[in-house]
N, C-alpha and C positions, 0 to 999 in steps of 0.2 A: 524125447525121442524124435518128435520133428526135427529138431536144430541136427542132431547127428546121423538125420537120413538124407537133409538137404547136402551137411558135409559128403557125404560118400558118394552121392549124386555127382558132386560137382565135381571130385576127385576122380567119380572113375568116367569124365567122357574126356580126360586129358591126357593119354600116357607117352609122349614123348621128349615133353622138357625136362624129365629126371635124366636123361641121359647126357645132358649137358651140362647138368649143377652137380652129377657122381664127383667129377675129381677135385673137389673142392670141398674140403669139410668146412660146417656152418659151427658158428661159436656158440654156447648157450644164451649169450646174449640176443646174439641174431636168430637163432629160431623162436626165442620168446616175442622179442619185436613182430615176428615174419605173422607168429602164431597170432599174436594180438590186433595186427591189422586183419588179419585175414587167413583164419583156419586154414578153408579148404584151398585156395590156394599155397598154403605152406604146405601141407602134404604133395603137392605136383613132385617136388623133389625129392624123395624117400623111394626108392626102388622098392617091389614091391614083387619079387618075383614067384611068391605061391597064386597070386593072382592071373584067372584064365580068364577068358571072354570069349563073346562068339557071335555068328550073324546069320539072320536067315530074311528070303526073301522071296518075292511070287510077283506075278502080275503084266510080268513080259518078256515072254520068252520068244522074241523077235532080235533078241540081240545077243552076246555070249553066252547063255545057258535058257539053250531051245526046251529043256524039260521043266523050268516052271509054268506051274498052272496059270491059266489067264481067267478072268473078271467077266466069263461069257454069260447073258441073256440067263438069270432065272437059278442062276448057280450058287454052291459056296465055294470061295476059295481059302485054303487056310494059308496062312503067312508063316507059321510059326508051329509047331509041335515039339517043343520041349522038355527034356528030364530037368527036374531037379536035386536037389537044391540049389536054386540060381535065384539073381531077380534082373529082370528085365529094366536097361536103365533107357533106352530112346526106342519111340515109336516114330516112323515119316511114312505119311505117304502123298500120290500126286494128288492134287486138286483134278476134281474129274470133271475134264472141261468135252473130254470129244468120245463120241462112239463108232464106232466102224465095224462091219462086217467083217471079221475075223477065222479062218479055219481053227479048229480045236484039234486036229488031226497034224501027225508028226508030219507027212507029205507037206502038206498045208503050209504045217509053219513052217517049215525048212523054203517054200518057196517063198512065203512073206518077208521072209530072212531076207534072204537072196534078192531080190525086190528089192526091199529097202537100202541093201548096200548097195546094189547100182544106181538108186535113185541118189541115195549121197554122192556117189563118185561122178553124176549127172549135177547135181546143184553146186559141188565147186567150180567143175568148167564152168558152171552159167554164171557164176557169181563172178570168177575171174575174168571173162569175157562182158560185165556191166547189166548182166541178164537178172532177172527174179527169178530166185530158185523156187522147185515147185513144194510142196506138203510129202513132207518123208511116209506119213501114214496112209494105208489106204483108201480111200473115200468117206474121209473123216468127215463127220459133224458135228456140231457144236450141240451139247447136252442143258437143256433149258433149266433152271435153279432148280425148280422142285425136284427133278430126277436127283441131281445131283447134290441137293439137301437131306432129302429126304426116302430114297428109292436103296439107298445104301446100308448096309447096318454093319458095326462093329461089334463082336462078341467076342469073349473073353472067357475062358474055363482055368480051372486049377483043379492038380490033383485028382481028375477023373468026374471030376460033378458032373453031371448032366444040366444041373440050369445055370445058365452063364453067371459069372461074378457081373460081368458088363456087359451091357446090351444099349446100344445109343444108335442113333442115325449116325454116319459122319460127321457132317460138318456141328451140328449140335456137340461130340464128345469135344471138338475144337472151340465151343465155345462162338461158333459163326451160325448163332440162328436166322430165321428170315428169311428162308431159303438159303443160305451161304452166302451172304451179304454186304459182311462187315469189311471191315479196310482192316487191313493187316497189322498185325499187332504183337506184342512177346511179352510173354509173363514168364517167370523160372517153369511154369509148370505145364502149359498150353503154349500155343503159337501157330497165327498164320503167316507161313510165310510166301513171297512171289511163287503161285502156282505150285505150293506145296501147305502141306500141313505136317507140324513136332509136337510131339509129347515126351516130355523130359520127367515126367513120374513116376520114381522107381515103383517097381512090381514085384514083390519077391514071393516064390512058390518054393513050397517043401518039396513036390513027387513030381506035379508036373505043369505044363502051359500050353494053352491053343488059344492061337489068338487067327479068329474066321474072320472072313468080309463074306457078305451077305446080298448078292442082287436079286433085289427084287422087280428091279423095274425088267423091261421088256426088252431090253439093248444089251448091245457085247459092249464093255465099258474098257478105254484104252489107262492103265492106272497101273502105275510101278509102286508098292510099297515093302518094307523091310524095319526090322527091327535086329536092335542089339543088347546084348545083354550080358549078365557075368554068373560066371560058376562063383558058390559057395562051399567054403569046405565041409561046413555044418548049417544045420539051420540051427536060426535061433528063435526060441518061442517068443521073446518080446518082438519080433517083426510080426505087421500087419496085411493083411490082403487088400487090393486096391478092390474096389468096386463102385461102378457109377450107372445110375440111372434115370432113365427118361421118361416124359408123361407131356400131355396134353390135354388142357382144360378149358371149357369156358363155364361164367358165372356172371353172374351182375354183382358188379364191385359197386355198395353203396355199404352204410354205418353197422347193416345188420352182418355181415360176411364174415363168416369163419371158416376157415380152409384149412385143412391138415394138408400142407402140401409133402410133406415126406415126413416117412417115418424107417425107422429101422431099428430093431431090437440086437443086442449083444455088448460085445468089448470095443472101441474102438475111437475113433474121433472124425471129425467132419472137415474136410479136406479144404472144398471149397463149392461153387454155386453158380450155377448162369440162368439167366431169366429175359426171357424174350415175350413182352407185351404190343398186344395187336386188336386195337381197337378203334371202334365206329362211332365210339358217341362222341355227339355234339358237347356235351360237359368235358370232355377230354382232349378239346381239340390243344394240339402245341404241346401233347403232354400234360395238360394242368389238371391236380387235385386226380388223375389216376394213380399217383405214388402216392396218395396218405394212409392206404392201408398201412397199420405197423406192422415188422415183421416181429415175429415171437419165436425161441428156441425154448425148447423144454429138455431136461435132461435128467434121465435118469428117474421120471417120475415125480419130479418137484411140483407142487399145487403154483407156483407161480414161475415166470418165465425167468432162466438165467440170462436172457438176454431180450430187449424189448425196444427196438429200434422204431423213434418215433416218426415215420414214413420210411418206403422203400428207398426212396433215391439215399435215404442218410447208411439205410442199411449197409452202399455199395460206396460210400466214403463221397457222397456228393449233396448237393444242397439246396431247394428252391427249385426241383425239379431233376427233370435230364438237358441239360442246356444246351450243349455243344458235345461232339464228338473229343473222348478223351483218352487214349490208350496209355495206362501209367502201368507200373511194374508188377502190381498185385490188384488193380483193377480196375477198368475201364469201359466208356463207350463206346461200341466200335461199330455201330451202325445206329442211323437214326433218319424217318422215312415221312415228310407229312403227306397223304393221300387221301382217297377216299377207298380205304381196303375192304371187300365184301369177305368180311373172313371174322372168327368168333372174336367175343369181345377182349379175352384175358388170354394168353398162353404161357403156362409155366415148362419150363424144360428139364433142364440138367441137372445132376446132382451126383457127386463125388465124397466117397465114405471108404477109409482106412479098416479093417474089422478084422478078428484077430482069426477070422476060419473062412477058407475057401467057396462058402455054400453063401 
């Protein structure tokens, strides 16, 4: 089931080179070749026209559509409301670097509008003329990490639930713990990119989808996001519901420590995992000997672990610690900090699980 959700992922965020390989029929030969290098790219070429798709978005309506909602001081905005049967195949949004005092009111915004485009049409002359253009937004501020780590939350419904499938901070669902810290990276299924953030894991719902952003901090937050997605013509009961969640812990990591750090009851399989450790002891300085906890997976009730990784760093495919920064294709370092941090000693984060029911 994984290999043929990754195929359809990859297949449905390419739809325009089938129209150039239409007038040219393929030999059996060559689409077994095409197929055996490379599935999902051999499907790019197959027309595909009961296939729909669609797009929604929120966050700034300071530019061609003054009616989406904005990311004001203490609000939710929703991104996304849904019918199904669809699944959602790319999530982006900005990296929330600036705040600004913002009107929420249509007057308001129509004159922020209006503003902003004189203020463009004002920073080409300047530019053209060897000038520094000024800041398109207005009385922008730069948003210190924590807001912008952690003041944010992403949530996620299907089907009419009331308690979210997902519930994360931002930059934690991306995988940028630490405040939002990490250097930029790309995995098939995360990714940070230059002052943006992707999620390329599909989501597929039977009835329906809300996908909220959540401010809590105390600030109008300047932040364009949008998602895309595809109709289905039926659901199918072998598809799963995405869900991911968050936590924070601290503990004294020594020989006697046992943590359940997640658990989750039902049908389903475990996606993937982020973990962000943040400690003060002297025994830990440089990283050393705070990876030798093992990690342990239990499944389905087994008396002993189907999987028993002998220290963490091996857990995450590394070796003799965290050594250097390393962003590889399924998984890596991507921030690493030595200080003297007045902050708990352990922090567990993330956690991504497939389940076969919206709740």
């Amino acid at each position: 089931m994984t290999t043929d959700r990754r195929k359809f992922l990859l297949a449905g965020t390419v739809g325009l080179a089938g129209s150039a390989l239409a007038g040219r029929s393929i030999s059996a030969a060559e689409k077994s070749t095409a197929s055996a290098r490379s599935p999902a790219l051999a499907s790019i070429a197959r027309i595909q026209p009961e296939r729909t798709s669609g797009f929604a978005h929120a966050g700034w309506p300071f530019d061609a559509d003054p009616s989406l909602p904005y990311l004001s001081a203490g609000s939710r905005m929703t991104v996304a409301d849904l019918q199904g049967p669809a699944v959602i195949t790319m999530f982006h949004i900005t990296q929330l670097r600036y705040s600004a005092t913002m009107p929420t009111d249509p007057e308001g915004i129509a004159a922020t509008r209006k503003a902003a485009v004189e203020r463009a049409a004002l920073n080409r002359q300047a530019m053209a003329e060897g000038q520094e253009p000024a800041p398109l937004m207005i009385a922008p501020q730069l948003v210190d990490d924590e807001i912008k780590a952690r003041s944010i939350i992403l949530e996620i419904y299907y089907d009419g639930v009331d308690t979210p499938a997902v519930r994360v901070p931002l930059a934690d669902f991306f995988a940028d713990g630490c405040n939002g810290k990490a250097v930029n990276f790309h995995t098939p299924f995360v990714e940070k990119a230059p002052d943006s953030y992707n999620c390329f894991i599909p989501m597929p719902f039977r009835k329906s989808a809300r996908v909220v952003l959540v401010n809590d901090s105390g600030l109008d937050l300047a932040v364009y996001a949008y998602l895309e997605y595809e109709d289905l013509a039926q659901w199918d009961s072998s598809l799963g519901y995405f869900h991911a969640s968050w936590e924070r812990r601290a503990w004294q990591l020594d020989e006697a420590s046992n943590q359940t750090l997640f658990r989750v009851d039902g049908q389903g399989h475990l996606l993937g995992r982020h973990v962000s450790i943040v400690t003060d002891e002297p025994a830990f300085q440089n990283f050393a000997y705070v990876m030798e906890g093992n990690n342990e997976i239990y499944i389905d009730g087994v008396k002993h672990p189907r999987f028993n990784y002998l220290g963490t760093e091996d857990a995450f495919g590394f070796s003799w610690g965290f050594p250097a920064l390393h962003t590889g294709h399924f998984h890596g370092i991507n921030f690493k900090q030595k200080s003297d941090p007045a902050m708990p000693p352990l922090e567990i984060r993330q956690r991504g699980v497939l389940k076969n029911n919206p709740s």
